[in-house]
C-alpha angles and dihedrals in degrees: 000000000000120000142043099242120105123271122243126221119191110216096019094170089051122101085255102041098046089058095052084049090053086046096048094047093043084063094045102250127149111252134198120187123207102209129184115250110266091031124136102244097164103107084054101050093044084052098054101265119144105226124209108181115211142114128253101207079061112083090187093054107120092206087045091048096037112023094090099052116121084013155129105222139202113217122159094000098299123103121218147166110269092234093068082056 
């Protein structure tokens, strides 16, 4: 992956997304996770993962809105640089 900003996952704390977090930390890339409010981010954090807690199905939402910006991202199961957005 091209870049040097960190990589989002969406769902960081699903059965998906956690996976793509492990993945993504296994290969030493930054990683910022976009939570929902009330999650248990605590395995993430203690791993190294920035968290931005917001909700994607909430456009006004300042993590959903913000929490990609400067980054890589993970979307439908393919990871790519923010700029071919």
């Amino acid at each position: 992956m091209a870049g040097d900003g960190p990589v989002v996952v969406v769902g960081g704390t699903g059965m998906l997304g956690g996976q793509v977090v492990t993945a993504l930390l296994s290969r030493g890339k930054g990683v910022r996770a976009l939570v929902r409010p009330g999650s248990d981010a605590a395995h993430l954090e203690q791993a190294g993962v920035e968290i931005a807690r917001g909700d994607m199905m909430d456009p006004a939402s300042p993590a959903a809105r913000d929490g990609r910006r400067g980054c890589r991202g993970h979307h439908g199961g393919r990871v790519y640089p923010a700029q071919q957005r």
